[in-house]
C-alpha positions in Angstrom: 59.7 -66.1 7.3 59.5 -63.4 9.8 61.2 -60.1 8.8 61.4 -58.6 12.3 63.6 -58.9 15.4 62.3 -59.3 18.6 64.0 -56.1 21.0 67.2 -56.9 22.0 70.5 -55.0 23.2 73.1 -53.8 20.6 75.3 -56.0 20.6 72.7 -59.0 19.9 70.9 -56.9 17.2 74.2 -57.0 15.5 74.5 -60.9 15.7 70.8 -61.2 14.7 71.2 -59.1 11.5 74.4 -60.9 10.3 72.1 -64.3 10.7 69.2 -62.6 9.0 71.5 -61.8 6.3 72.8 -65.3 5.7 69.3 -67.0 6.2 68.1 -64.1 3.7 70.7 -65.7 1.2 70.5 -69.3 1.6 66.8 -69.4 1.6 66.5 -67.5 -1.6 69.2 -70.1 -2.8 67.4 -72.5 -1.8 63.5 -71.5 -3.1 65.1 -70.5 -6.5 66.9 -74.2 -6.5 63.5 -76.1 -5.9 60.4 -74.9 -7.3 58.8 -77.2 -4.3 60.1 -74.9 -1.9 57.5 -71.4 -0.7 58.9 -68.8 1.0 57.0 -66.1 2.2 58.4 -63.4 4.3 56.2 -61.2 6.8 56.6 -58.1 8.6 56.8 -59.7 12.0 58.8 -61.0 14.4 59.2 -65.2 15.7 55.7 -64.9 16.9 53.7 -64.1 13.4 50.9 -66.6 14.3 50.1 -64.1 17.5 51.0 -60.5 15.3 49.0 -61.6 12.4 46.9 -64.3 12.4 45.1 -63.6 9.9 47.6 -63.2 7.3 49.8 -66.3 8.8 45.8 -68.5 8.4 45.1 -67.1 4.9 49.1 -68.1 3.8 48.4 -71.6 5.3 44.9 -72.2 3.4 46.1 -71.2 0.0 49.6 -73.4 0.4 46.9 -76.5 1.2 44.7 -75.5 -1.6 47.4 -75.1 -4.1 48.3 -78.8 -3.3 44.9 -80.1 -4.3 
């Protein structure tokens, strides 16, 4: 899950923080609810694949390894 917003006015930033808040709460919820569930959050924005590859690849290839 990225951690960042993308640059946007005030007013939005507001909105976008209130979201990340609740999406903060009900995918802990959720992950603590059902062990299946992964969450991993990253310091990036919507477009973690293109700000960090690397780390987004390496998160990938240990979920599929874990799963046998």
């Amino acid at each position: 899950m990225a951690t960042d917003d993308p640059p946007s006015p005030p007013a939005v930033g507001e909105l976008m923080a209130a979201y990340r808040r609740g999406l903060d709460r009900d995918l802990d919820s959720l992950a603590a609810a059902n062990p299946a569930v992964t969450l991993r959050r990253l310091d990036t924005t919507h477009a973690m694949p293109l700000e960090a590859p690397k780390r987004v690849a390496g998160l990938i290839r240990e979920f599929v390894f874990a799963q046998g």
